[in-house]
C-alpha positions in Angstrom: -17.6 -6.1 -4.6 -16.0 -7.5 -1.8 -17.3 -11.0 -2.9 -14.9 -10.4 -6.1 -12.0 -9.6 -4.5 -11.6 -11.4 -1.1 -9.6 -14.3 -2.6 -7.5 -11.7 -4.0 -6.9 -9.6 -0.8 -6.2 -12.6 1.4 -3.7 -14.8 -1.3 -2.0 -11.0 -1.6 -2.0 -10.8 2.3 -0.6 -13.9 2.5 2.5 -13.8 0.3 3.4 -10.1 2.0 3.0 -11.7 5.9 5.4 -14.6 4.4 8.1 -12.2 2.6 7.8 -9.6 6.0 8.3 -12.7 8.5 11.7 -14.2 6.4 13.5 -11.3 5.2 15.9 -10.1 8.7 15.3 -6.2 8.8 18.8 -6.1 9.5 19.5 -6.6 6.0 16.9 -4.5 4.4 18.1 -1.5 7.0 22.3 -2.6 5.6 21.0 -2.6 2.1 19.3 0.9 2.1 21.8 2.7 3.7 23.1 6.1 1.8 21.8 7.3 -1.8 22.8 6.2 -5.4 21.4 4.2 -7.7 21.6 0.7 -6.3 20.1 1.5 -2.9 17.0 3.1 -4.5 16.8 -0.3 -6.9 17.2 -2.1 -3.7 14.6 0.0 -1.5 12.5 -0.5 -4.5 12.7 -4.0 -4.3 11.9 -4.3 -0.8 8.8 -1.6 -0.7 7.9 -4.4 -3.5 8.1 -7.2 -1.4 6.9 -5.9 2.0 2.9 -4.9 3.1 0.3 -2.7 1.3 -0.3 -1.1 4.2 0.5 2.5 3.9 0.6 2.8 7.6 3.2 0.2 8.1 4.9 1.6 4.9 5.6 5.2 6.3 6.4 4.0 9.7 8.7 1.4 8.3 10.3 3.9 6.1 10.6 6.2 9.3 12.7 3.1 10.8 15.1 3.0 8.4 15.3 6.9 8.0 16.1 6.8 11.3 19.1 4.1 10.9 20.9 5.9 8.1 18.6 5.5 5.0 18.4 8.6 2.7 15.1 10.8 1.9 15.7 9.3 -1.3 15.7 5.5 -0.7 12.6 5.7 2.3 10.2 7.7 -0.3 11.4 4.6 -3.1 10.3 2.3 -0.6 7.3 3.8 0.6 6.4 4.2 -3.1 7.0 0.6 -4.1 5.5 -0.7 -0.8 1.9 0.6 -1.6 2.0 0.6 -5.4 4.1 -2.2 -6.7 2.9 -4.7 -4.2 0.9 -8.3 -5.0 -2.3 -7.5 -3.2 -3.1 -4.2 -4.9 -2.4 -5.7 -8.4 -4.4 -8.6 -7.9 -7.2 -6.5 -6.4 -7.0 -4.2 -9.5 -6.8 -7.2 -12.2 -10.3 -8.5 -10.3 -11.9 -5.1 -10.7 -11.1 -3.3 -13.8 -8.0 -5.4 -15.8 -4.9 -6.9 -16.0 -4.5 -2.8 -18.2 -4.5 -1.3 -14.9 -2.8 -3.4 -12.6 0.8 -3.2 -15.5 -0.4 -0.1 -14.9 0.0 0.2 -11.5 3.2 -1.2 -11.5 4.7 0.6 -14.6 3.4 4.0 -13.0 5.6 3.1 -9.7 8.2 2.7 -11.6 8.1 5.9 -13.0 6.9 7.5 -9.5 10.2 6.4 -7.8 12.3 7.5 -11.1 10.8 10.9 -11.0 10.7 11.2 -7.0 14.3 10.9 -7.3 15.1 13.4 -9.6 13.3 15.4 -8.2 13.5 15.4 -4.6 16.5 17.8 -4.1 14.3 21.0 -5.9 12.2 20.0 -2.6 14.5 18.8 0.3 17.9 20.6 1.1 20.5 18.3 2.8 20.1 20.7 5.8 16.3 19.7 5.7 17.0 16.3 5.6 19.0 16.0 8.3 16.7 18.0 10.8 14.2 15.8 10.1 16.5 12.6 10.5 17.0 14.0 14.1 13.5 14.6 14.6 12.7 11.1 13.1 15.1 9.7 15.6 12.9 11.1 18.4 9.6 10.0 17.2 7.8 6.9 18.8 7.8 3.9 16.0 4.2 3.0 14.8 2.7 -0.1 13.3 5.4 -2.6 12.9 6.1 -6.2 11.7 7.5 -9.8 13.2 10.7 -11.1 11.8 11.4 -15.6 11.6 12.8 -16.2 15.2 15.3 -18.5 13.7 17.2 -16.3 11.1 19.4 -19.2 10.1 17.0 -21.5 8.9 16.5 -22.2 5.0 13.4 -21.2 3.2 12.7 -25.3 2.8 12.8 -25.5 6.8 10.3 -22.5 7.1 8.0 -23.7 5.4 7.7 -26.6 7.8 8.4 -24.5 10.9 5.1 -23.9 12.9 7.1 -21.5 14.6 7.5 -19.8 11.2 4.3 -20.0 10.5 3.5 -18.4 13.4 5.5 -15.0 12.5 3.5 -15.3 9.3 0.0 -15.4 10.7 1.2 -12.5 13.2 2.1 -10.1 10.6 -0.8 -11.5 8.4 -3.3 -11.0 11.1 -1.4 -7.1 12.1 -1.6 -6.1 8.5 -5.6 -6.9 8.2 -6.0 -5.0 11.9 -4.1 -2.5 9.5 -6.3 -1.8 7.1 -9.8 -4.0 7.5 -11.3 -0.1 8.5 -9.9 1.3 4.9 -10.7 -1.7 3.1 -14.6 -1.8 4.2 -14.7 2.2 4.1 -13.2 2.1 0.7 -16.3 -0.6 0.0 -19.2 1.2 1.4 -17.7 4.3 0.1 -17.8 2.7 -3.5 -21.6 1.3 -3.1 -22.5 4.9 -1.9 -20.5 6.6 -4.8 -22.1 4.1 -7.3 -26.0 4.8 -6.8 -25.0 8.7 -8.4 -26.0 9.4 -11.5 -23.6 9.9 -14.5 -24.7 13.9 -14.2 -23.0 13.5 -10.8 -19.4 12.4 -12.4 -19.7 14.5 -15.5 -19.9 17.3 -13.5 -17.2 16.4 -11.4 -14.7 15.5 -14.1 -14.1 17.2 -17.6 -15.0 15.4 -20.2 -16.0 17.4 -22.9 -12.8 19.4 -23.5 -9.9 18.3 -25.9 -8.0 15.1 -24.8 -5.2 16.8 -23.1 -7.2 19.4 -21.5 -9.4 16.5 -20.0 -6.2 14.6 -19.1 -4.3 16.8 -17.5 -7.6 17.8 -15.0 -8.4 14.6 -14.9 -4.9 13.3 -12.7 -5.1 16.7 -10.8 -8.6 16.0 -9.8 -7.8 12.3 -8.7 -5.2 12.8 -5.9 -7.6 15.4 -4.5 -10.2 12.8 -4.3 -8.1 11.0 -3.1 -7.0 13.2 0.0 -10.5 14.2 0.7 -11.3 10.3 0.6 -9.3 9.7 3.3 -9.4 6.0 1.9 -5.4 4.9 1.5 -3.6 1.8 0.4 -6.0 -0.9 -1.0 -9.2 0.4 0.2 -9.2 3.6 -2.5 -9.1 0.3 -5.1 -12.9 0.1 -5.2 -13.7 3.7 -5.3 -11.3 4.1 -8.1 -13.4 1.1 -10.1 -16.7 3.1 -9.7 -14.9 6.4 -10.6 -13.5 4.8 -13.9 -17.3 3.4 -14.3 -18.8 6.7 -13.9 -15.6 9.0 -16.6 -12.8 9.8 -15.3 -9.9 9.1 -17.4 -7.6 6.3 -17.4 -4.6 8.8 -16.2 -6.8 9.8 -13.6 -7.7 6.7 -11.8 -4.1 6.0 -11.8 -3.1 9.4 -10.2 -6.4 8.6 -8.0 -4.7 5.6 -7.1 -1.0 7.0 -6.5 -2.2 8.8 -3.8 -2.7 6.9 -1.1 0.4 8.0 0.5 -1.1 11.9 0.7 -4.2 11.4 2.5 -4.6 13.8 5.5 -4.0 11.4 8.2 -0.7 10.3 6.3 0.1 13.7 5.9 -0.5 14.2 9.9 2.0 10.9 10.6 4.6 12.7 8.6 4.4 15.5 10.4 4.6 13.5 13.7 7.4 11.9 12.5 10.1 14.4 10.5 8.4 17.9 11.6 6.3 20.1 9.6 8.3 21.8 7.0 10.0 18.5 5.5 6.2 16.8 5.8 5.0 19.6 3.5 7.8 19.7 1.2 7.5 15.5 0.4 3.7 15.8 0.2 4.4 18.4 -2.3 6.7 16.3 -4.0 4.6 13.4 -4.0 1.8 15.7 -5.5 3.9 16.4 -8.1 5.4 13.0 -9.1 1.6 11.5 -8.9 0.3 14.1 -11.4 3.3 13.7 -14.1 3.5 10.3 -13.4 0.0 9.5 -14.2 0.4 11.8 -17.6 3.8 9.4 -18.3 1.6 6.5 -17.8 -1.6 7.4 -19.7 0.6 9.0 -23.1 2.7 5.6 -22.6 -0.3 3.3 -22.7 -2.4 5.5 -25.2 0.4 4.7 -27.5 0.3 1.5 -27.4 -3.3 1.2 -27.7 -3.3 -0.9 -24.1 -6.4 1.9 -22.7 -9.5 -0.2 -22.4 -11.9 1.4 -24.9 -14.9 -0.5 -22.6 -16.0 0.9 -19.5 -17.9 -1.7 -17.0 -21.7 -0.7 -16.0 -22.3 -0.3 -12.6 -23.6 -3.6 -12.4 -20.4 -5.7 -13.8 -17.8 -3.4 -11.6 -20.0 -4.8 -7.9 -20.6 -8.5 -9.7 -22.3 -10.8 -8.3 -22.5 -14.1 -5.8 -23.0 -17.3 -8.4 -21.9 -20.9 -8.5 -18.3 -20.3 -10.3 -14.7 -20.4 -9.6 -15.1 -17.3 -7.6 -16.9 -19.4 -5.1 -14.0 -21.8 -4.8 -10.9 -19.5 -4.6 -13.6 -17.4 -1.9 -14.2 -20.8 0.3 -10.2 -21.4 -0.2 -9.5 -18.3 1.0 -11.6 -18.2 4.0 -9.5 -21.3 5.0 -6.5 -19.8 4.4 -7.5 -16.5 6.5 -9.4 -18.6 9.6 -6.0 -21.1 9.6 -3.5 -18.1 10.1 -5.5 -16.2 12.1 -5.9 -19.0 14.4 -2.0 -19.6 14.4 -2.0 -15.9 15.3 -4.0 -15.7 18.3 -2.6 -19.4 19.6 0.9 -17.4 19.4 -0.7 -14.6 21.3 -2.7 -16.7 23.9 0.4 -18.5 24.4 2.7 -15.4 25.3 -0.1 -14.3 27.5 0.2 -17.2 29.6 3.9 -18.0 29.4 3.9 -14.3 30.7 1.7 -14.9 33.7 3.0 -17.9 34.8 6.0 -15.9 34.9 4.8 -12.9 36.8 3.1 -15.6 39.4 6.9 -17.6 40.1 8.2 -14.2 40.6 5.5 -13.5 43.1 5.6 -16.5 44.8 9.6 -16.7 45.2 9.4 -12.6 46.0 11.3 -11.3 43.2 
C-alpha cells in the first residue's frame, strides 16, 4: 500500500513545503484577523494551501489565535489545512477514487460552513477570550520556515538555492511530522485487513434500513477514528480497508474528518486554550464531522457519484509491477533524497557557521 501511494505523498509534500516557505506569515496572520465572512474564505484558503500535518495545523492555528484571529477563522483553517489539502486528495484518489477525494474536499467545505454556524451554541465570547489569554501563554509547537528574501518574485524562487533550501526544511519537518502516523496508519491497515468480513459486519450496521445504517455508520467512524490514534494522512489507509471491509461511504468520510479529534490532539488543545474551551471545540468538531458526513453522503447519493464497487482486499494493498507506478515511485524517491539533502546541507551549515562563531568569541574572550 505504501508502494501505491509514495509518489502521491511526496508530489503532495512537496507543493505544501513550497506554498509554506513563499507565503510571509505576516500576511496570512493580517488576513485572518477578526470574524466575518471574508476572513473565514481567507483562513480557508490558507488551511488549503498550507501542510497536512494536523500537528502543525493546530499549532499554527494556536499562532494566529494568539495574534488576533477568531475561534471562528483558526477552526476554518485547521479544517481546511487537514482536509482540503493536495496530499490527502491525491493519497485518497490512489486508494479508493477520484469519488472520495471531491469528497474530501466538498465535505470540508461544508465542515467549515457548519463549524461556523455553529460555534457560538459552543463557545461564549467570554470563553473565547480566556482561552486567547491562555493561548498567549502556551509554548508554540511544530512550526514552519518562511523564504528569507520576502521581496523576491515567484520566477526568482524558483532559481533561488536559498529558496530551495526553506522548501526542503519545511519539506523534511513536515515528514519528521508525520512519518510515525503515516507507517502506523500502514501497519495498522495490513493488521486491520487480514480480519474477516464477520469482523466488520459486526462492527458496523449493515443490515438495517439505509438511514439507520448511515447515520451509525458516521457516528461509528470518528470514534474509530479517536481510538485509532492515527490523524492527518496516516488514517487514509485504514479508512481504504474499512470501506473494503462495509462501512458506508458517509462513514469513511466522517472516519476521515476526524483526524483533528484524536486523543493526543485533544490533549494539545487542552495544553494550548485550557480545558473547558478544548472540550467545547472537540464537541463541536464531533458534531460538524457527523452532519457533515450525512450532508456529504445524501449529496453524493443523489447524484449517483457513490461507488457501487467495493475493492477486495487484494486491489486496495496492490501490488509492485513494471508500470507507471514504478516511474512516478523512482521520480519521487529523487525528488525526496534531492530535498532532503538540501535540508540537512542547510542544517549542517548553520551548525558550523554557529561554531565557528562560538570559537571567535572564545578566542577574542567575548
Amino acid at each position: 500500500m505504501a508502494y501505491e501511494v509514495w509518489w502521491a505523498l511526496v508530489l503532495g509534500f512537496a507543493i505544501s513545503a513550497m506554498v509554506q516557505a513563499w507565503v510571509p506569515r505576516q500576511r496570512v496572520e493580517a488576513a485572518l484577523s477578526g470574524s466575518g465572512f471574508v476572513p473565514v474564505c481567507k483562513a480557508t484558503g490558507l488551511g488549503a494551501a498550507s501542510s497536512s500535518c494536523s500537528y502543525a495545523a493546530i499549532a499554527i492555528a494556536k499562532s494566529l489565535f494568539q495574534k488576533g484571529a477568531s475561534a471562528t477563522t483558526a477552526l476554518a483553517f485547521q479544517f481546511a489545512s487537514t482536509n482540503l489539502v493536495w496530499e490527502l486528495g491525491l493519497v485518497l484518489w490512489v486508494l479508493i477514487g477520484w469519488q472520495f477525494t471531491l469528497a474530501e474536499f466538498v465535505g470540508g467545505l461544508v465542515l467549515i460552513g457548519l463549524m461556523a454556524a455553529l460555534l457560538r451554541f459552543f463557545v461564549s465570547p467570554r470563553l473565547e477570550e480566556h482561552a486567547r489569554r491562555h493561548a498567549q501563554e502556551a509554548v508554540a509547537g511544530h512550526q514552519h520556515h518562511m523564504a528569507g528574501s520576502e521581496g523576491m518574485s515567484w520566477r526568482e524562487r524558483i532559481t533561488s538555492a536559498s529558496a530551495w533550501s526553506d522548501v526542503a526544511d519545511n519539506f523534511r519537518g513536515d515528514w519528521q511530522m508525520l512519518w510515525k502516523e503515516i507507517t502506523i496508519g500502514f501497519l495498522l491497515a495490513g493488521f486491520i485487513g487480514l480480519l474477516g468480513d464477520d469482523f466488520f459486519n459486526g462492527l458496523f450496521v449493515t443490515d438495517a434500513p439505509a438511514a439507520i445504517r448511515t447515520v451509525e455508520n458516521v457516528i461509528a467512524g470518528p470514534i474509530i477514528a479517536v481510538l485509532s490514534f492515527v490523524c492527518s494522512i496516516g488514517n487514509v489507509p485504514l479508512a481504504a480497508v474499512l470501506w473494503s471491509g462495509g462501512i458506508s461511504f458517509g462513514g469513511v468520510m466522517a472516519f476521515i474528518f476526524a483526524d483533528l479529534i484524536v486523543l493526543p490532539i485533544v490533549v494539545a488543545y487542552r495544553k494550548y486554550y485550557g480545558t473547558e474551551f478544548a472540550l467545547r471545540i472537540t464537541a463541536l468538531m464531533f458534531v460538524t464531522m457527523v452532519f457533515a458526513a450525512l450532508i456529504v453522503d445524501g449529496l453524493f447519493s443523489l447524484a449517483g457519484l457513490i461507488p457501487s464497487a467495493r475493492p477486495s482486499r487484494e486491489e486496495v494493498f496492490g501490488s509492485i509491477e513494471l508500470d507507471y507506478k514504478l516511474v512516478l515511485n523512482a521520480i519521487a524517491l529523487a525528488v525526496f533524497v534531492a530535498l532532503t539533502y538540501l535540508a540537512v546541507r542547510r542544517r549542517d551549515e548553520a551548525a558550523g557557521a554557529k561554531g565557528g562563531a562560538e570559537r571567535v568569541a572564545a578566542a577574542t574572550g567575548r
